[in-house]
LUMFI-555649 format. One record per residue: residue in three letters; x, y, z of N, C-alpha, C in turn. Coordinates in steps of 0.05 Angstrom, whole numbers, padded with zeros to 5 digits, always signed. Example, Ala and Ser with C-alpha at 12.3 -4.5 7.8 and 13.67 -1.06 7.14 Angstrom:
REM residues 2
ALA+00264-00114+00156+00246-00090+00156+00264-00066+00156
SER+00257-00045+00142+00273-00021+00143+00258+00001+00157
END
This chain:
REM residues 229
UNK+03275+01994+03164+03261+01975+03146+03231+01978+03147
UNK+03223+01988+03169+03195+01988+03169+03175+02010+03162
UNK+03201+02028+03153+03189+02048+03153+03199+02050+03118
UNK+03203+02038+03112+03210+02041+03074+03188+02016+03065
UNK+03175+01999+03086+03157+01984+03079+03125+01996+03066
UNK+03132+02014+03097+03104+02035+03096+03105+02057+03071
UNK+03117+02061+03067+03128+02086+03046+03124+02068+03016
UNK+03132+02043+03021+03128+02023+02994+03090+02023+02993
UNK+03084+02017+03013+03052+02008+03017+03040+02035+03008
UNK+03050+02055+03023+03029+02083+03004+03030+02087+02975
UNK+03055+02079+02973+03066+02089+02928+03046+02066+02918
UNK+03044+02051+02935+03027+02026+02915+03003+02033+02925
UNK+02993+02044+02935+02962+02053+02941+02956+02080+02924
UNK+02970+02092+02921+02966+02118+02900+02968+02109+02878
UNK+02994+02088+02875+02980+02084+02835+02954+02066+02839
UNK+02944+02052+02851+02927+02035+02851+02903+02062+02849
UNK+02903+02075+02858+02887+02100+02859+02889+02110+02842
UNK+02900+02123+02826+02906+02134+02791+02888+02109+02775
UNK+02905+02090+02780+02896+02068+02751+02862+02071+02756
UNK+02853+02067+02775+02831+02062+02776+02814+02085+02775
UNK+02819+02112+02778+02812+02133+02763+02812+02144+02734
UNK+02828+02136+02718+02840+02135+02689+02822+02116+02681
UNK+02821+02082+02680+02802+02062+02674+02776+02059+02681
UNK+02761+02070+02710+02743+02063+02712+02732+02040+02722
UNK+02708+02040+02741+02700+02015+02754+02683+02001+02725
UNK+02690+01973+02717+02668+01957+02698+02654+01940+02720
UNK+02625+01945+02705+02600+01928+02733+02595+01897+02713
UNK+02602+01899+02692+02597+01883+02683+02566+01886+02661
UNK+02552+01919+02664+02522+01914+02656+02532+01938+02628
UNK+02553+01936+02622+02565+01959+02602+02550+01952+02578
UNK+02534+01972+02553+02526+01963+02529+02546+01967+02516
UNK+02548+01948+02491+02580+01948+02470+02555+01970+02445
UNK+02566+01983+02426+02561+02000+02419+02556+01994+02392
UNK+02533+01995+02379+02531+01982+02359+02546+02000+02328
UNK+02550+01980+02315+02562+01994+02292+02539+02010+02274
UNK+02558+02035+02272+02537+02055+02250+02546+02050+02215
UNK+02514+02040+02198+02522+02044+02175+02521+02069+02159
UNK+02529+02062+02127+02527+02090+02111+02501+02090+02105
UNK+02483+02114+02098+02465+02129+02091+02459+02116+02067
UNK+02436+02106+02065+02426+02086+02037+02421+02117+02015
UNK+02426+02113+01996+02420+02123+01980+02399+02124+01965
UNK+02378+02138+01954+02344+02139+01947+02351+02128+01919
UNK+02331+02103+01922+02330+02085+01895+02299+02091+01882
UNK+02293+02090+01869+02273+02098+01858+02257+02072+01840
UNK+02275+02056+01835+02262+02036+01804+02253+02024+01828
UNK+02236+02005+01808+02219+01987+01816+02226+01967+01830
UNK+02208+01953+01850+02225+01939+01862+02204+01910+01864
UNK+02220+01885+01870+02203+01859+01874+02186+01856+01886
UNK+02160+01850+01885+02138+01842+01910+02154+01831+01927
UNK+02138+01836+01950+02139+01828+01982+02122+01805+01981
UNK+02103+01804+01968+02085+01772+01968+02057+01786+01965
UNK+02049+01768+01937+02021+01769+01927+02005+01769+01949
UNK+01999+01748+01969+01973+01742+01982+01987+01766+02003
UNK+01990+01778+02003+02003+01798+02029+01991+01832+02013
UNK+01989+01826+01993+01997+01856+01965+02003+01878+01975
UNK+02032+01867+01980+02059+01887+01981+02080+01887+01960
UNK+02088+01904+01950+02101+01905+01931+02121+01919+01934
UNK+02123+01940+01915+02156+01959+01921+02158+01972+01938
UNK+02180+01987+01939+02190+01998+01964+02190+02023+01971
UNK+02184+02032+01986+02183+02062+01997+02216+02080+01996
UNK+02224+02103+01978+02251+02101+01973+02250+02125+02007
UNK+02271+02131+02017+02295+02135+02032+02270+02128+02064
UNK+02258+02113+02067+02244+02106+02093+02266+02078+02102
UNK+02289+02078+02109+02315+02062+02107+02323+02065+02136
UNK+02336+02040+02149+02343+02042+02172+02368+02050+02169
UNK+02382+02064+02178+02403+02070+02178+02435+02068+02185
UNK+02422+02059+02221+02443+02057+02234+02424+02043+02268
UNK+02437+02030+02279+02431+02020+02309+02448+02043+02319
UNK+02424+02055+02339+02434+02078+02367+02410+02060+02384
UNK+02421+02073+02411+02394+02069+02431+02375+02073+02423
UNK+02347+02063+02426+02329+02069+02424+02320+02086+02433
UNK+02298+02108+02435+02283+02133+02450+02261+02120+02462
UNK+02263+02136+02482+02241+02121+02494+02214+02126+02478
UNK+02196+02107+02484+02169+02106+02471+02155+02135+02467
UNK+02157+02146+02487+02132+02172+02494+02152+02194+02466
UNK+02171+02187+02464+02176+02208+02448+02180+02202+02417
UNK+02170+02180+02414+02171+02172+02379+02140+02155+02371
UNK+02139+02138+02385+02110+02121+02389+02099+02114+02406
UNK+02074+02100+02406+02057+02111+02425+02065+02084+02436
UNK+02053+02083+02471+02049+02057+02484+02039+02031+02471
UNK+02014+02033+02454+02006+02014+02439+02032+02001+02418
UNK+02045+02013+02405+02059+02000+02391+02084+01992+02397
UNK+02092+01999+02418+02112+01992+02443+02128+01953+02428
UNK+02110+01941+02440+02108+01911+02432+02118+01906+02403
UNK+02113+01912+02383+02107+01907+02357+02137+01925+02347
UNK+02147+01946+02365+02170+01959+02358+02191+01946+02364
UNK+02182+01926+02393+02216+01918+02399+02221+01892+02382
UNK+02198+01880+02368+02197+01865+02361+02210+01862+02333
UNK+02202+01883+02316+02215+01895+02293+02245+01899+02304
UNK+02245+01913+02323+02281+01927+02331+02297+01897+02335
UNK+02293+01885+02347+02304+01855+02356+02303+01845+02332
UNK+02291+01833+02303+02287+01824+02282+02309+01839+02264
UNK+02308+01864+02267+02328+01880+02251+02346+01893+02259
UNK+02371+01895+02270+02382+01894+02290+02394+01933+02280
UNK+02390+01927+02263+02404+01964+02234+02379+01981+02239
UNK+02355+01970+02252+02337+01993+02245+02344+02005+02265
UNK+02335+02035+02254+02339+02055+02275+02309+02075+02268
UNK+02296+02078+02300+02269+02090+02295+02267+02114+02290
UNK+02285+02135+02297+02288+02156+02291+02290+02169+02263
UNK+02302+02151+02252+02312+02152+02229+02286+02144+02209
UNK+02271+02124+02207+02242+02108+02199+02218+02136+02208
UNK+02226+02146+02228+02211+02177+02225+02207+02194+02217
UNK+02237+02196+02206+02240+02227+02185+02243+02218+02161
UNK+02241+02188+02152+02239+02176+02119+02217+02176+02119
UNK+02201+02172+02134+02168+02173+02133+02151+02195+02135
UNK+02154+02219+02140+02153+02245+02139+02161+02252+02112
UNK+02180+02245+02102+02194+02246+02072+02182+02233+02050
UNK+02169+02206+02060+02150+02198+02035+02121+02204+02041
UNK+02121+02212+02064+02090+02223+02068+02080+02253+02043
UNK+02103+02265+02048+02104+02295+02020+02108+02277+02001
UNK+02128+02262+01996+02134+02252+01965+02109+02240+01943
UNK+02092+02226+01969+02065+02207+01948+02046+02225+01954
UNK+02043+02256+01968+02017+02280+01970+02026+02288+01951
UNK+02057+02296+01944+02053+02309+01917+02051+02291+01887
UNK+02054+02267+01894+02050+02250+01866+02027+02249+01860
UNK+02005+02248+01879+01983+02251+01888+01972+02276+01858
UNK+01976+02292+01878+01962+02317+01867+01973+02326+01845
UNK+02000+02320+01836+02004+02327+01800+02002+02307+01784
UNK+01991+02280+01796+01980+02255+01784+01998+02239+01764
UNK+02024+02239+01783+02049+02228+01780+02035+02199+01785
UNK+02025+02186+01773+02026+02155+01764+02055+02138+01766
UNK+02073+02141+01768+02096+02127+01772+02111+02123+01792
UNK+02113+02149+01795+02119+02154+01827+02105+02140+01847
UNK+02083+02140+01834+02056+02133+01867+02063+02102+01854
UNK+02067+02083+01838+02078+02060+01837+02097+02049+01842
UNK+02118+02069+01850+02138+02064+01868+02137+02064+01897
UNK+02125+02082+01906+02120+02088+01926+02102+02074+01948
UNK+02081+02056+01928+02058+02043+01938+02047+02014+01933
UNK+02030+02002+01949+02030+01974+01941+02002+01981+01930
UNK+01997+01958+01909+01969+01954+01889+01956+01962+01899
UNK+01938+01959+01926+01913+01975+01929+01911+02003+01938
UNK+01931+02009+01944+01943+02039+01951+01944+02055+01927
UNK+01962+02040+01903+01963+02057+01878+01937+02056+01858
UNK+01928+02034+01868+01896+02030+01854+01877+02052+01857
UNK+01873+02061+01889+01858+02075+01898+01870+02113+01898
UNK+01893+02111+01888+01902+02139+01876+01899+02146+01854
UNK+01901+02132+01836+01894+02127+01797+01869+02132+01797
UNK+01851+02120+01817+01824+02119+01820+01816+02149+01809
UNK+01825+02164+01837+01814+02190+01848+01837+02203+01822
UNK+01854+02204+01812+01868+02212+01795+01857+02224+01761
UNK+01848+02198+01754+01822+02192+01729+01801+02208+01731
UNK+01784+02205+01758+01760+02215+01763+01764+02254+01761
UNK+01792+02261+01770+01796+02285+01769+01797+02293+01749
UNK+01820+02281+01734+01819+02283+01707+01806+02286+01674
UNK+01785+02272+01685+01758+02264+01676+01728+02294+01675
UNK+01738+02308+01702+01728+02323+01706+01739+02348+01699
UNK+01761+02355+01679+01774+02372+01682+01781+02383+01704
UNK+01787+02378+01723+01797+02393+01746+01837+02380+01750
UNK+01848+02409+01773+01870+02408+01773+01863+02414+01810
UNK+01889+02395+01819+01896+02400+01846+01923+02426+01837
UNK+01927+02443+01863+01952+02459+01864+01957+02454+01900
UNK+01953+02433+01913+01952+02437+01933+01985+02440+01945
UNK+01992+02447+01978+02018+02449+01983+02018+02434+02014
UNK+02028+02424+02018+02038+02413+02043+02052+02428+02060
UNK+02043+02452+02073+02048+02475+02093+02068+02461+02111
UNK+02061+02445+02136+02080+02434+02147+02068+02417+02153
UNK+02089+02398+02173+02078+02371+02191+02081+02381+02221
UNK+02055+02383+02226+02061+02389+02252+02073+02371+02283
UNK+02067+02345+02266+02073+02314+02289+02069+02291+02265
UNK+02087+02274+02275+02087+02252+02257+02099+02223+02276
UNK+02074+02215+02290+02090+02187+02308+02075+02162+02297
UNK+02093+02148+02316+02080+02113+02307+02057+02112+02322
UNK+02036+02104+02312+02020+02094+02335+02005+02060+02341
UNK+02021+02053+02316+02010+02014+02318+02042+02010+02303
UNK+02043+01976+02309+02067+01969+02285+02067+01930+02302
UNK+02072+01921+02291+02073+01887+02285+02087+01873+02272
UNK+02099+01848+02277+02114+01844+02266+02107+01816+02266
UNK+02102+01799+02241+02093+01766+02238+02117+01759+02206
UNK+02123+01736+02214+02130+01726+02194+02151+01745+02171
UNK+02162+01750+02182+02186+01767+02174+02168+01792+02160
UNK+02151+01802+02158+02136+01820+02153+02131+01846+02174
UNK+02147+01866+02175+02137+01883+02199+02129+01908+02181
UNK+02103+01924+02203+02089+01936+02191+02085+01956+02210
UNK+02097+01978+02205+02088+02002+02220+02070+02018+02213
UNK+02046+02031+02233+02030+02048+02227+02034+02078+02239
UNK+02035+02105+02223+02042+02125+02228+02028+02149+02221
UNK+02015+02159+02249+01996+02196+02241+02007+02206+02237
UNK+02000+02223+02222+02015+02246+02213+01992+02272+02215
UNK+02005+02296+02227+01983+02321+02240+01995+02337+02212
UNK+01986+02346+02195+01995+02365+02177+01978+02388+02170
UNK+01986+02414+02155+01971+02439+02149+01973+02438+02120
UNK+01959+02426+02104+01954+02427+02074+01933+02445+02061
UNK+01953+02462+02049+01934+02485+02033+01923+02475+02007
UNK+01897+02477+02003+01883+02454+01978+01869+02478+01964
UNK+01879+02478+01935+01860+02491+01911+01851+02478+01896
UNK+01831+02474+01872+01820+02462+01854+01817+02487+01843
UNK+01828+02472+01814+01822+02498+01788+01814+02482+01766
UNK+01792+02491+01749+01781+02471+01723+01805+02476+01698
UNK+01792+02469+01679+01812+02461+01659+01821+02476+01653
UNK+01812+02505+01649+01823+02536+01638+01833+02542+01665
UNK+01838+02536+01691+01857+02552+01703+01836+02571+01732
UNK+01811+02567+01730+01789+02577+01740+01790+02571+01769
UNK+01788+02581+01791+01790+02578+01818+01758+02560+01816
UNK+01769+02539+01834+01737+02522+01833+01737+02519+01868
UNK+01750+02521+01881+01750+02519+01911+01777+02515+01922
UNK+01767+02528+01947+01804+02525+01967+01825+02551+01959
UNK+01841+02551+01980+01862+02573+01980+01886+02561+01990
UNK+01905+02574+01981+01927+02572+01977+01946+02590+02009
UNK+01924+02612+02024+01931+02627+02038+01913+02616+02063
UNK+01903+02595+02059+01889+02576+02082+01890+02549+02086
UNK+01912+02538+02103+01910+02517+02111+01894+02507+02125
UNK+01889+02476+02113+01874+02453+02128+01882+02440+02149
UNK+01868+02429+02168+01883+02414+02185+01877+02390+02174
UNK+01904+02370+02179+01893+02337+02168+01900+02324+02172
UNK+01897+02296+02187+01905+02282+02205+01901+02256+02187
UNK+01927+02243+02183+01923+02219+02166+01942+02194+02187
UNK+01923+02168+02176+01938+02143+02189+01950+02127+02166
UNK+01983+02126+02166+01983+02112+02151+01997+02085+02154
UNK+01996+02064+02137+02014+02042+02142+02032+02030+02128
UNK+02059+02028+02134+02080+02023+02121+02092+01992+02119
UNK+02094+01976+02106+02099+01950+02112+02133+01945+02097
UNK+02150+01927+02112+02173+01911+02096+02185+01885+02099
UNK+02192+01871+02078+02194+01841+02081+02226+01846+02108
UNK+02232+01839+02116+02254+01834+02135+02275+01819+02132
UNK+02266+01791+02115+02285+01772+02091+02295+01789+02073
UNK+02282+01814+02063+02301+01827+02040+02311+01842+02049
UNK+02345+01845+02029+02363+01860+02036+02353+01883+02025
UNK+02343+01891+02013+02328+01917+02014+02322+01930+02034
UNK+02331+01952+02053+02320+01965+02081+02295+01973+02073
UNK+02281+01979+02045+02262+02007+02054+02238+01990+02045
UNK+02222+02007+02049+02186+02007+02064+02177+02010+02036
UNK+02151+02008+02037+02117+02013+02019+02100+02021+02035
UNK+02081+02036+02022+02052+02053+02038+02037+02021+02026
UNK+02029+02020+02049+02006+01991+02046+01975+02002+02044
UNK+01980+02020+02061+01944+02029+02072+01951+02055+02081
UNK+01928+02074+02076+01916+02099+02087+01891+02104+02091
UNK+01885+02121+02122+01863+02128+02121+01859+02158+02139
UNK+01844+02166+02147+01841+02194+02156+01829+02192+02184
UNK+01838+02211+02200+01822+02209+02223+01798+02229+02227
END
């Protein structure tokens, strides 16, 4: 008898040993895994102000959160400074995903350089809030005015991170450099090389800022502000 006891006590210590190899120890500090959505699709029409006294307006098309993954750590998407102002946004929006707000922003960074320079007026009103599209029409006219033509090209992006971002009043606003190699020509009205090459890139370092209401079900962004470093 005592010896079919012991023989009972080992079989029950070996499955106890399996199960708990197969299942795993839970500590209790396990993250549950957030649900991934579908891929917004690029809307283009116009979209509602964000709020007059704010002058934000439409929306930046595929700069869209996508999906909740872990976050990356800071050093490899934005900088320390905007650290604060990101988790703050991330906690507020639970779908954004920063990775993703990186490479839509890289995406409308080319989309409004080239609206820019073939003086796509519509586009850059999609793309931009009033004093953003104000101050492109501006330089747009004045070109225009002058007979001159941009042919410039957006070579590559060499870096593109956050380096400020905040978040008040359901309003969050990220700010983002962008290191790029833009090859810039000017030709007058007949077609005439007036400066710049096409076989020489620039270096150009732009800051820009993206803002979105957080109350709208709309995911995507507007260029609020730009400036150069």
């Amino acid at each position: 008898m005592t010896i079919e006891i012991v023989l009972l006590a080992m079989v029950a210590a070996f499955l106890g040993l399996r199960l708990y190899s197969v299942l795993g120890k839970r500590t209790g500090h396990e993250q549950e895994h957030m649900p991934r959505n579908a891929e917004n699709s690029l809307d283009k029409r116009p979209r509602d102000r964000v709020g007059r006294d704010d002058s934000r307006d439409r929306i930046v098309p595929d700069i869209a959160p996508v999906s909740s993954v872990p976050v990356p750590q800071p050093a490899m998407i934005y900088d320390a400074a905007a650290e604060s102002g990101m988790r703050a946004i991330i906690n507020a929006d639970r779908n954004f995903d920063v990775g993703r707000f990186v490479e839509g922003a890289k995406a409308a960074y080319g989309m409004i350089l080239e609206a820019f320079w073939t003086g796509d007026r519509e586009q850059l009103k999609e793309l931009c809030d009033d004093d953003v599209y104000d101050s492109f029409v501006a330089a747009i006219d004045a070109r225009e005015q002058n007979g001159e033509m941009l042919e410039n090209r957006l070579v590559r992006i060499e870096e593109a991170r956050i380096v400020d971002a905040d978040y008040d009043r359901r309003i969050a606003c990220i700010t983002m450099r962008f290191d790029a190699d833009i090859a810039s020509v000017v030709k007058d009205k007949d077609g005439q090389l007036i400066g710049g090459s096409l076989t020489d890139a620039v270096d150009t370092h732009d800051i820009w800022t993206f803002v979105r209401d957080l109350s709208s079900s709309d995911p995507n962004w507007i260029l609020d502000e730009t400036d150069e470093v």
